[in-house]
FITORPA-988664 format. One record per residue (C-alpha): y, x, z; residue number from 1. Coordinates in steps of 0.2 Angstrom, whole numbers, plus 5000, padded with zeros to 4 digits. Layout:
! residues N
<<Y, X, Z>, NUM>
...
//
This chain:
! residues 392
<<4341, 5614, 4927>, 1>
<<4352, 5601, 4937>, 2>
<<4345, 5587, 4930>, 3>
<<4339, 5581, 4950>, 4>
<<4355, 5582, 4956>, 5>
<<4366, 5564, 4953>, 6>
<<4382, 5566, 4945>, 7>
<<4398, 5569, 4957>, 8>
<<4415, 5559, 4949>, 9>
<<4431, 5568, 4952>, 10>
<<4440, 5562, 4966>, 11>
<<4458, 5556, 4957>, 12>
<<4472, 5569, 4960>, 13>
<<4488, 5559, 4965>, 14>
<<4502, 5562, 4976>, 15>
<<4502, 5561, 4995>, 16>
<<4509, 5546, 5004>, 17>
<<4517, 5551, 5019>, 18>
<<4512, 5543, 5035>, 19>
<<4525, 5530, 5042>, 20>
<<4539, 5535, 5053>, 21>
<<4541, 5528, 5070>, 22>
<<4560, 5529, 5077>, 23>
<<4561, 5536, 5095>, 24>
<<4558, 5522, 5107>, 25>
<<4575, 5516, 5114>, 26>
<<4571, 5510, 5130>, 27>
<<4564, 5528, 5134>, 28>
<<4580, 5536, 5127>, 29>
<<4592, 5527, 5139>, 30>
<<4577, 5531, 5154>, 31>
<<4580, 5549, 5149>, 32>
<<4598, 5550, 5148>, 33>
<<4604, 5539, 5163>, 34>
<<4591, 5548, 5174>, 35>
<<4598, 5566, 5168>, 36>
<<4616, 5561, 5169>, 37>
<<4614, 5556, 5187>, 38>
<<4607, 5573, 5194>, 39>
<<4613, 5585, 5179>, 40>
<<4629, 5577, 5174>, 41>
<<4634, 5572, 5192>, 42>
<<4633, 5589, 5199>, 43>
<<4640, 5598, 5183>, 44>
<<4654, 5586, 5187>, 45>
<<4655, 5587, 5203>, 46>
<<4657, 5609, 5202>, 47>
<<4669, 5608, 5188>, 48>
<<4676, 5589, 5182>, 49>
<<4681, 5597, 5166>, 50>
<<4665, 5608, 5162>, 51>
<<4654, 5594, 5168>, 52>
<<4661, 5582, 5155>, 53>
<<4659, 5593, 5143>, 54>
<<4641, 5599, 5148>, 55>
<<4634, 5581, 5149>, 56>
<<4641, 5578, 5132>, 57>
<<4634, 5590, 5122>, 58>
<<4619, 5592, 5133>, 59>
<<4611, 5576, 5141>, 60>
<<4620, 5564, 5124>, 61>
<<4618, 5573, 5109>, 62>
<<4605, 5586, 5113>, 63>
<<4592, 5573, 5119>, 64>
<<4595, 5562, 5105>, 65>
<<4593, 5578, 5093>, 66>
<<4577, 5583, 5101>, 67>
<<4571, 5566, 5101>, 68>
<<4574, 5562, 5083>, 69>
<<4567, 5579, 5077>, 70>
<<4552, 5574, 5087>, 71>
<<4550, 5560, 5079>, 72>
<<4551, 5568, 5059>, 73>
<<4571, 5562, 5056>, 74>
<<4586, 5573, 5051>, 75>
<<4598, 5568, 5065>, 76>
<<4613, 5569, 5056>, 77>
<<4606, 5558, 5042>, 78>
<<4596, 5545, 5052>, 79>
<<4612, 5541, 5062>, 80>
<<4623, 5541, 5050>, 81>
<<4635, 5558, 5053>, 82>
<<4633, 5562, 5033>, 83>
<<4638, 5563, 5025>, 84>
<<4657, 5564, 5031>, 85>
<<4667, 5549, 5022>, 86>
<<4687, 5552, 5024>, 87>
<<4694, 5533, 5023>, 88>
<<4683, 5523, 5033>, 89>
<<4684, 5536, 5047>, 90>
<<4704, 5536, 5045>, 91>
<<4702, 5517, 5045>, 92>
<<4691, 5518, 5058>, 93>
<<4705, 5530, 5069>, 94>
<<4717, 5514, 5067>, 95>
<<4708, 5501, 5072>, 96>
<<4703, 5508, 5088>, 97>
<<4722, 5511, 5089>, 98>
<<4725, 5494, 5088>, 99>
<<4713, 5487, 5097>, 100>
<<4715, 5497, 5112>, 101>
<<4732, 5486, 5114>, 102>
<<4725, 5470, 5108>, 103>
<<4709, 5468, 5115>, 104>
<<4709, 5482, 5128>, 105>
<<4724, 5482, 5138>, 106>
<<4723, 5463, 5139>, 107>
<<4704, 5463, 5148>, 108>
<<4709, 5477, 5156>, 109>
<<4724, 5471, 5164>, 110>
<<4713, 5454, 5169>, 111>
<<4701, 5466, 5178>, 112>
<<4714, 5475, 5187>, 113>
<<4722, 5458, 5193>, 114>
<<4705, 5451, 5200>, 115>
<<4694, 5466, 5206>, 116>
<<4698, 5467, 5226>, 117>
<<4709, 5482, 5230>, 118>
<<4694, 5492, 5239>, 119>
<<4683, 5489, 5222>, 120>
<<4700, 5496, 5210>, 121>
<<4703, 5511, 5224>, 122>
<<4682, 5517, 5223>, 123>
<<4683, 5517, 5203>, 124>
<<4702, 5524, 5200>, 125>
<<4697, 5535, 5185>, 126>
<<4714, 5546, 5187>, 127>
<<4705, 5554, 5203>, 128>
<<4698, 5563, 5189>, 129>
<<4712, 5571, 5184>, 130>
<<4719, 5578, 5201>, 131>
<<4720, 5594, 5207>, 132>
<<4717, 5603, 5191>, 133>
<<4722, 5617, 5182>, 134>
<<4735, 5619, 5164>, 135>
<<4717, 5624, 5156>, 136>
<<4706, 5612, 5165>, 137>
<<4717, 5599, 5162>, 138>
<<4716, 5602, 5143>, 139>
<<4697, 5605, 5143>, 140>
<<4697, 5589, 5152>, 141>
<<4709, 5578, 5138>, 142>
<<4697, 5588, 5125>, 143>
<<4681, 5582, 5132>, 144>
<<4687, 5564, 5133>, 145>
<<4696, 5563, 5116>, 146>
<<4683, 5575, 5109>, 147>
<<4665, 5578, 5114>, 148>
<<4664, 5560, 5122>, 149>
<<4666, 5550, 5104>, 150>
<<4654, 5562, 5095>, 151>
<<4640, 5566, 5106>, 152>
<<4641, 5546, 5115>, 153>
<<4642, 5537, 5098>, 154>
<<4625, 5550, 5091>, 155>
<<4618, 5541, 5107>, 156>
<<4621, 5526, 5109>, 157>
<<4627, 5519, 5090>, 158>
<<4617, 5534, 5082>, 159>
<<4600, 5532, 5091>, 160>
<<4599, 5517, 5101>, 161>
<<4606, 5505, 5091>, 162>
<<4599, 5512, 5076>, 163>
<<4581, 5511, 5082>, 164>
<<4583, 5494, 5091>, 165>
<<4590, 5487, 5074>, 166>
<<4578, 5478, 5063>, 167>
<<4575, 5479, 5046>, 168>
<<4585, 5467, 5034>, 169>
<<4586, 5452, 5034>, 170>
<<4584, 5450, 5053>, 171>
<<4597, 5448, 5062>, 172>
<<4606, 5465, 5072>, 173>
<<4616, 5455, 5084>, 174>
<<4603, 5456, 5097>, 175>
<<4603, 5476, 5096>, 176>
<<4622, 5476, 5094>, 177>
<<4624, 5465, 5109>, 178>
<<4612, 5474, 5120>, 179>
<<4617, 5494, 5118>, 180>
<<4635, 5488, 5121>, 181>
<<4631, 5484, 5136>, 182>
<<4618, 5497, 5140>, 183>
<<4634, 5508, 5134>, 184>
<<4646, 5501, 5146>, 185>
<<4633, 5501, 5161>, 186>
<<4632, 5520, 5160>, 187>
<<4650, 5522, 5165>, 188>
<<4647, 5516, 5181>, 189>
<<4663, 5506, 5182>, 190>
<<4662, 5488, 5188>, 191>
<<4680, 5487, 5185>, 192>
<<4682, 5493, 5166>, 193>
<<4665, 5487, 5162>, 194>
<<4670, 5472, 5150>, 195>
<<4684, 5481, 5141>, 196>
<<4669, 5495, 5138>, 197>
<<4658, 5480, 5133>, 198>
<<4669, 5475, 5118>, 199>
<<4674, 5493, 5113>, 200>
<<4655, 5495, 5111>, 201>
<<4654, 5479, 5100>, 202>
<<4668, 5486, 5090>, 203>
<<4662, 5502, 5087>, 204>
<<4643, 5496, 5085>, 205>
<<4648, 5484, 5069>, 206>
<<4661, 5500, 5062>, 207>
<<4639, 5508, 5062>, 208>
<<4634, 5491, 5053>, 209>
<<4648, 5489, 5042>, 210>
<<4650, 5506, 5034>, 211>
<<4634, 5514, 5036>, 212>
<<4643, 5530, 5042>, 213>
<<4645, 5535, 5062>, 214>
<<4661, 5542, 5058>, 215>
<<4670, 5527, 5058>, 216>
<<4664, 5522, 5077>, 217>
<<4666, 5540, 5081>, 218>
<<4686, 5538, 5076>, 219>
<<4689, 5521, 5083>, 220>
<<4682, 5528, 5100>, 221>
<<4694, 5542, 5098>, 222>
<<4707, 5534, 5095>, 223>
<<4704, 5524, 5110>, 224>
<<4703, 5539, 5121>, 225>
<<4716, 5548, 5116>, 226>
<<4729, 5530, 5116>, 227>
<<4724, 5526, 5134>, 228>
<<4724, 5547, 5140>, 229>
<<4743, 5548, 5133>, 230>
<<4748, 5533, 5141>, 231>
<<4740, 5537, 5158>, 232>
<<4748, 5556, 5159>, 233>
<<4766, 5546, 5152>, 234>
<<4763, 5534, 5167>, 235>
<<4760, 5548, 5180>, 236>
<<4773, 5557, 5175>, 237>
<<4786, 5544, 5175>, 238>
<<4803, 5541, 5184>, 239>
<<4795, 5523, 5186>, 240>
<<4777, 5528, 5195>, 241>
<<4784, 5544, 5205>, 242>
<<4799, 5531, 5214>, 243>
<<4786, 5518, 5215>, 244>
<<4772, 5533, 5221>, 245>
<<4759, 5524, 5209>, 246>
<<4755, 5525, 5194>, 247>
<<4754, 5504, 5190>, 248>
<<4768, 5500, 5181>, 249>
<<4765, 5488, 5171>, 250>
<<4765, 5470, 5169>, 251>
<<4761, 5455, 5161>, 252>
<<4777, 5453, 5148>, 253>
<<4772, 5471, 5145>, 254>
<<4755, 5467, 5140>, 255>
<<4760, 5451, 5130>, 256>
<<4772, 5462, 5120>, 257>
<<4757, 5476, 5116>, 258>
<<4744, 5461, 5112>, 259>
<<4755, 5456, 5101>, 260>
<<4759, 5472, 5091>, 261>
<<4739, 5475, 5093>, 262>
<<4734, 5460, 5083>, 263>
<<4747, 5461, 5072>, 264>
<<4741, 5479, 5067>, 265>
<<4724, 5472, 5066>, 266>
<<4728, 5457, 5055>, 267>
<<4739, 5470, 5043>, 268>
<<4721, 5483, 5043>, 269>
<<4712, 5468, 5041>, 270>
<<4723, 5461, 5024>, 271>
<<4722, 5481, 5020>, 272>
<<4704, 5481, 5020>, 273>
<<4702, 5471, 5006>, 274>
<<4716, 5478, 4993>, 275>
<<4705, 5495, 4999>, 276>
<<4687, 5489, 4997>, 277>
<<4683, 5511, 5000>, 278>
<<4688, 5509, 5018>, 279>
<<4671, 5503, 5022>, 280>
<<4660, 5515, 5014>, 281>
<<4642, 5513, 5007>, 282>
<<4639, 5498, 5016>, 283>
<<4624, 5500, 5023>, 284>
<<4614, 5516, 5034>, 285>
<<4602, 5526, 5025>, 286>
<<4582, 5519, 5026>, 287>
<<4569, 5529, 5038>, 288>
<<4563, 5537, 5020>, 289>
<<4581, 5543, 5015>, 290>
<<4581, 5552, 5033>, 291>
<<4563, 5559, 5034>, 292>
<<4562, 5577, 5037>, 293>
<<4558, 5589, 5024>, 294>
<<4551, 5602, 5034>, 295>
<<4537, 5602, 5045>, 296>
<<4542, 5597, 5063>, 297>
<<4544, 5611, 5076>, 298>
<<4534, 5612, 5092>, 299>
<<4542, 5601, 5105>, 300>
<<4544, 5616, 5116>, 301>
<<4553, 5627, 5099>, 302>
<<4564, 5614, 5098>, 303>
<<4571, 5610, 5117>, 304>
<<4574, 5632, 5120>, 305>
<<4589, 5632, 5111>, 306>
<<4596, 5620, 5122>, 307>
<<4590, 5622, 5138>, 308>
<<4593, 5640, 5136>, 309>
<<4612, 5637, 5131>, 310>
<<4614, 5623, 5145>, 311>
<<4609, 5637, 5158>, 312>
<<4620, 5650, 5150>, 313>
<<4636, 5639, 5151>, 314>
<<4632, 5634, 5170>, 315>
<<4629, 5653, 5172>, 316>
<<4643, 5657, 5162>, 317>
<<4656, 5644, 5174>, 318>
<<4647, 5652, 5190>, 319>
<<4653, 5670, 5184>, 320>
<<4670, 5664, 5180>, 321>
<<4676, 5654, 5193>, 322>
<<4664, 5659, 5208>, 323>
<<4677, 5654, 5221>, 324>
<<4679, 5636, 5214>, 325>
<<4660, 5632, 5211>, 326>
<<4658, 5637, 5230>, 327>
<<4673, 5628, 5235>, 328>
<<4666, 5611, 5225>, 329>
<<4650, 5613, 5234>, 330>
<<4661, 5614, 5252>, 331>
<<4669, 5598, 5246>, 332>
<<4654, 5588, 5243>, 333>
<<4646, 5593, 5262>, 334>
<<4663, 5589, 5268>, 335>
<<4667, 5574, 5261>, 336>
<<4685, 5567, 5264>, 337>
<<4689, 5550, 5263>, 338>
<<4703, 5546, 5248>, 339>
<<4717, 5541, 5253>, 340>
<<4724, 5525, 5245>, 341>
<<4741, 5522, 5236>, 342>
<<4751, 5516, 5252>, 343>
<<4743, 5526, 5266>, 344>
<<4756, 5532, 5278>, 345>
<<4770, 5547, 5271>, 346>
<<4763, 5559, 5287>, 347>
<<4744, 5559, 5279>, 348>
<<4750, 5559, 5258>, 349>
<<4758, 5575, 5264>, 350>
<<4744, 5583, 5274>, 351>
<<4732, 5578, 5261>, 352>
<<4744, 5588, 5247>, 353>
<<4745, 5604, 5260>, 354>
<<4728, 5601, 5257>, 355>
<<4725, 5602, 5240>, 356>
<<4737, 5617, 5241>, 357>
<<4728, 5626, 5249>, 358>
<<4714, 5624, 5238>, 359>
<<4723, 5632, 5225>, 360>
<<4729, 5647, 5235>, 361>
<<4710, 5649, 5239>, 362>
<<4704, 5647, 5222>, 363>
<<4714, 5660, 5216>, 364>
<<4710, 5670, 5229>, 365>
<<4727, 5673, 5237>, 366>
<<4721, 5666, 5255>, 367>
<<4705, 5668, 5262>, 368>
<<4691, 5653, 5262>, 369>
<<4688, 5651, 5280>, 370>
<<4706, 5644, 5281>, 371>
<<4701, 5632, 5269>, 372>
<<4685, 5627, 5278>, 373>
<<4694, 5624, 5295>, 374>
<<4709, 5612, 5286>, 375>
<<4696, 5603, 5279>, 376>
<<4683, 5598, 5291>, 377>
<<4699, 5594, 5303>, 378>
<<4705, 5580, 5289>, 379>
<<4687, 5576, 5288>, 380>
<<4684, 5571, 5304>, 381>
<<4701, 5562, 5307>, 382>
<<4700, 5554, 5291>, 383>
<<4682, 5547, 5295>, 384>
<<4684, 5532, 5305>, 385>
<<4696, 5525, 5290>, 386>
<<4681, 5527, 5278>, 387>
<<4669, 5516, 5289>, 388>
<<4682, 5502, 5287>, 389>
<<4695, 5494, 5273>, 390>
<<4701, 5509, 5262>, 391>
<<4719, 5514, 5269>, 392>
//
C-alpha cells in the first residue's frame, strides 16, 4: 500500500558533541572591572576605607568574573583553578611570598622610594589609608588586605585574565603572564609601587602555571600582605618613627640584610622543592572541557540578582549602622583638606589632630556635626593656598 513512497534510512543515533567553549574575552573584563572600581569602588572607599576594600573585593573582582565565566558555560572555581583545594603547594606557596617580599620586594621598593620626587611619594603614601580609623575598622581593614584582596584579585586577574589570554600548549604563556602583570599593577593606581606590583604579579602568575592550582598565588599574595601590613603597624608604632614623627626608618644596610635572608629562604624553598616534587601539584590547569558546566547556563539577569541584590544590601546595611560617618565622608570629600606632609610645621600637625578628634566625638555622636563643619571648612581654606603649590 506504500510501495510509492521511497524508503526513509534511520538517521544514526550517536551522542551529542557539545558546541566549543569560548572563554570570556579579557580585554572586556579589565574594561569592566577598572571602570566599576573607579566609580563603585572609589566611593565605597571613600564613605568607609575598610567596607569599601571589602565591597570592591568581593563585588567588582570576584563577582564579575563569576558572572562572566558562568556566562560563558564554565564552573568558576574549576576553570581558574580554585579546586580543588591542594594543602602543600598553597603552604609552599605562603613561603615563598614570604620570602620574596624581602628579597625581591623590599629591594625595588626601597629604589622607588629613593627616586620617586617627594610630592609623587606624599600623593601615593598608602598608610593614609589607615588613619583615623576605629579598633573594628582597623581589623576589617588588615582582613580585606590579607584576606578578600588575595582571593577575590588572584580569581581575577590570575583566575580569569590570564587564564583566557593563555594559549593552548605548546605556545608560549609569557606573553599573557607578562601582560596581566602589568595590567594587575596598573590597577592599583600607584606610580610609586608599580614595579614591585609588577614582579609580585610575575611571581604569582607562574605559581597559576606551575601547579595548576590558584591557591598557591592566592597564599604567595597573602603572605605578601600580611609581611608588609605587620611591618608597617611595627613601624608606626615604634619608638624609632614616633621620635623621628615618620614612619621611614629604614635603610639601605637594613635592606641588604633582608635581601639577604630573602634569597637565602628562597634558594632553601627552592632545594626543597625538589626533595618534595608534591609542592607543585598537578602541574598543569584543567582544559576548557574538564571545566564546562553541567547544567544549563542561567539567564544573565538570574545570575547578576544575587549580587547586585547583596551589594545594595551591604551599602544599605553600612548606611543604617554608621549614619553619622557615611554623612561625615561625604562632608569630607566637598571639603577637601589639603594633607599635610611629614615635616609641616608642629602648630598645623596639631590643629590637624584636633581635627581628626573631633571627627571622632562627632561620629559617635558625643558633639554635634555643625562644629565639625565649621573646623573644617576653616582648615580648608587656610590649608588651600599650600595645595596649589609644592606639598608642605
Amino acid at each position: 500500500m506504500d510501495e510509492g513512497l521511497p524508503p526513509s534510512d534511520p538517521q544514526p543515533v550517536g551522542p551529542t558533541v557539545p558546541p566549543p567553549l569560548t572563554p570570556p574575552h579579557p580585554l572586556l573584563a579589565v574594561v569592566l572591572a577598572f571602570g566599576l572600581y573607579l566609580t563603585l569602588g572609589a566611593t565605597t572607599q571613600l564613605l568607609n576605607p575598610a567596607f569599601g576594600v571589602w565591597f570592591t573585593e568581593v563585588f567588582l573582582f570576584l563577582g564579575l568574573a563569576w558572572v562572566m565565566l558562568r556566562r560563558a558555560g564554565l564552573r568558576p572555581a574549576a576553570y581558574t583553578g580554585l579546586t580543588p583545594f591542594e594543602g602543600k603547594p598553597a603552604l609552599f606557596g605562603f613561603l615563598l611570598g614570604v620570602a620574596n617580599f624581602f628579597a625581591v620586594v623590599v629591594p625595588i621598593q626601597f629604589l622607588a622610594q629613593r627616586l620617586a620626587p617627594p610630592w609623587l611619594r606624599e600623593m601615593f603614601d598608602a598608610s593614609r589609608l589607615f588613619e583615623g580609623q576605629t579598633s573594628f575598622e582597623l581589623a576589617l581593614l588588615l582582613g580585606g588586605v590579607s584576606v578578600a584582596a588575595p582571593l577575590c584579585e588572584e580569581f581575577f586577574f590570575r583566575g580569569l585574565v590570564q587564564r583566557a589570554m593563555t594559549p593552548p600548549a605548546p605556545a608560549s604563556p609569557w606573553r599573557a603572564l607578562i601582560i596581566t602583570s602589568v595590567v594587575f599593577s596598573a590597577f592599583h593606581l600607584d606610580p610609586v609601587g608599580f614595579l614591585a606590583r609588577v614582579e609580585l604579579g610575575l611571581l604569582f602568575g607562574w605559581l597559576l602555571l606551575r601547579t595548576g592550582s590558584l591557591w598557591p598565588s592566592i597564599a604567595a599574595h597573602a603572605a605578601n600582605n600580611i609581611v608588609s601590613s605587620v611591618l608597617f603597624l611595627i613601624a608606626t608604632h615604634s619608638s624609632a618613627a614616633k621620635d623621628t614623627g615618620t614612619d621611614d626608618v629604614t635603610d639601605w644596610r637594613a635592606v641588604l640584610g633582608l635581601a639577604l635572608v630573602g634569597w637565602t629562604v628562597l634558594l632553601g624553598l627552592r632545594a626543597a622543592s625538589r626533595h618534595v616534587p608534591a609542592v607543585w601539584g598537578r602541574g598543569t590547569p584543567p582544559d576548557d572541557e574538564a571545566a564546562r558546566a553541567t547544567k544549563p547556563v542561567p539567564l544573565f539577569a538570574v545570575q547578576l540578582l544575587p549580587w547586585v541584590v547583596a551589594a545594595t544590601l551591604s551599602v544599605g546595611a553600612l548606611a543604617l549602622l554608621d549614619g553619622r560617618g557615611v554623612s561625615l565622608s561625604v562632608y569630607d570629600v566637598q571639603h577637601p583638606v589639603p594633607p599635610l606632609s611629614k615635616d609641616a610645621p608642629p602648630g598645623f600637625q596639631a590643629e590637624r589632630k584636633a581635627l581628626q578628634q573631633l571627627r571622632k566625638a562627632v561620629r559617635k555622636g558625643e558633639m554635634p556635626m555643625e562644629l565639625y563643619e565649621e573646623e573644617r571648612v576653616r582648615q580648608a581654606e587656610a590649608h588651600a593656598p599650600a595645595s596649589k603649590g609644592e606639598p608642605r
